[in-house]
N, C-alpha and C positions, 0 to 999 in steps of 0.2 A: 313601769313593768306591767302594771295590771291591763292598761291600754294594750299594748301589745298581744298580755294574754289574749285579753277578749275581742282583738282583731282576727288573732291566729282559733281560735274557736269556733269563731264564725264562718270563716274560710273551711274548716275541717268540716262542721257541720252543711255547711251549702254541699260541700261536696263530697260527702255520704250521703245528701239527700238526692243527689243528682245521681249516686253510684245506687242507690235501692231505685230510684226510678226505672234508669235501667234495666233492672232487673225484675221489674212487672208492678212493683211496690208501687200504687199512683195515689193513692187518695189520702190526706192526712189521716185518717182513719187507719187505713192499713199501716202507715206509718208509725201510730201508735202501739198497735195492737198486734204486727208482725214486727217492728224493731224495736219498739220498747220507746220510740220517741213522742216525746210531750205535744201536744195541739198548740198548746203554750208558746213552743220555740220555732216549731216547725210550722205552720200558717205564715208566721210573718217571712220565716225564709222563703217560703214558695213563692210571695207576693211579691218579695224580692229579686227571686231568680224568674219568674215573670216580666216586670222590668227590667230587667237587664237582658231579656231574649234568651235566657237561658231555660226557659222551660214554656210551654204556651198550655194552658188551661182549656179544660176541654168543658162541654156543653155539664153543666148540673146532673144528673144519673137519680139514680134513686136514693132517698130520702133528703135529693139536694145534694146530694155529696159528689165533688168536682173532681175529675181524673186530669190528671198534670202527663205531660208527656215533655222529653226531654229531646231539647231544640237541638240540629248539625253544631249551633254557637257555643251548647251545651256541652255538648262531647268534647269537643275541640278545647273549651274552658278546663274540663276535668283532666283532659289530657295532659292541660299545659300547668296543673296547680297540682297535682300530687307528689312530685318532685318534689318542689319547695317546702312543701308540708313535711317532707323526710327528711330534708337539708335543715329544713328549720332546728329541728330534732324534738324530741319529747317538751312538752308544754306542762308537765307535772300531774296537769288533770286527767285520770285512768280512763275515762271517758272519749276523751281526745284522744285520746293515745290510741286508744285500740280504734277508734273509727278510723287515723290514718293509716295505722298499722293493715286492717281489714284493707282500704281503699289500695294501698299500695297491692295489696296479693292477687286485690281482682281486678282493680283496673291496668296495674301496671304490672302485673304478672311478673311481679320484683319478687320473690318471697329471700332473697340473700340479704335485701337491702330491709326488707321488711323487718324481718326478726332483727337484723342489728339493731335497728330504730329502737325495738322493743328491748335490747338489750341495755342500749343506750337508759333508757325508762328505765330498766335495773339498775341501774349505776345511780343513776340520779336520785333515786328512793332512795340507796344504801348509803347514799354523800349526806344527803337528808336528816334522815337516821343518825348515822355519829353525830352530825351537828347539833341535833336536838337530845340526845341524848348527853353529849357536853353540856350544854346548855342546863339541863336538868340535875346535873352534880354542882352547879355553883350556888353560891351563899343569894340566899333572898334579900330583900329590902328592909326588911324587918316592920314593913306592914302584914298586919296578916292577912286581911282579906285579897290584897296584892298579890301577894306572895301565892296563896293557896289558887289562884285563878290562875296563875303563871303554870303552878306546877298541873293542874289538871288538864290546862290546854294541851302542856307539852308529852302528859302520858296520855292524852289522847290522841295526838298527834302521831306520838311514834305505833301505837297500837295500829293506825290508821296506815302509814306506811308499811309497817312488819305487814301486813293483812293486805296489802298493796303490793309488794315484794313477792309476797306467797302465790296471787297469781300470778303475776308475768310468770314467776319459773314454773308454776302447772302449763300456763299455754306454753311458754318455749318447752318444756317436758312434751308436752304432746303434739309438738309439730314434728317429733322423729318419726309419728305415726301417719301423720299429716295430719288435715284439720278436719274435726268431724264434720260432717254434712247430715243439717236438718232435711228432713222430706221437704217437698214444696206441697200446699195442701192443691187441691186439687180445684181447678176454674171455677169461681163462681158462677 
């Protein structure tokens, strides 16, 4: 399961970073600092979607810092992977979820399939939920230290979904409004 997760992440992630390229986002700087995404994860994707001809790197700029532009083989990739990312369906992680949930509205101008997806991600929190919550009314082991780590994990856990839950229904709540639009700040 975990393999799978962290295939299917990687996938969501290449192809949010392909979908803010697009969109003017080019330098893992901006990357950070206008999506919130790490140097950390997002370097090696680029270096990846560089070999794989999905993005060609452009001349150093200033202070060194390299502008990415996204290749015809790029588009065409994104094109053909956001689908499966929504078929796939929710991957647990909130993170995932909303970069395919976003990729589906702006690349695939799906927002019917999109919100289900996200809807789907409700369910899947609330199945969650009960389940850990059962979990949490049975009899411990009768170690203590055991026991007391079990049960911390598991109200952390459900805190962590209930708080998890709470968004998706704000953004489904606020997409009867449609979805706010940040400014774009203005050309460097």
């Amino acid at each position: 399961m975990a393999s799978k997760r962290d295939k299917r992440r990687r996938s969501d992630l290449r192809a949010f970073v392909i979908a803010l390229l697009l969109e003017g986002v080019s330098t893992p700087y901006e990357l950070q600092s206008l999506a919130g995404l790490s140097p950390g994860a997002t370097i090696p994707i680029l270096q990846s979607l560089v070999e794989d001809g999905h993005v060609r790197a452009g001349k150093p700029g200033t202070r060194g810092r390299v502008a990415y532009v996204v290749t015809s083989k790029g588009k065409t990739w994104l094109g053909e992977v956001w689908p499966s990312l929504l078929q796939d369906g929710p991957s647990g992680d909130l993170d995932s979820d909303l970069r395919v949930f976003l990729i589906a509205l702006q690349t695939g101008k799906d927002r019917a399939r999109a919100e289900a997806f996200l809807r789907s991600g409700l369910e899947h929190r609330q199945e969650a939920l009960a389940e850990l919550e059962g979990k949490m009314k049975q009899e411990g082991s009768g170690v203590w230290l055991a026991d007391q780590y079990v049960s911390l994990r598991a109200r952390a856990g459900t805190a962590i979904l209930k708080a998890e839950a709470k968004a998706i229904n704000s953004i489904l709540d606020g997409l009867r409004g449609g979805l706010p639009t940040a400014k774009r700040p203005q050309a460097r």
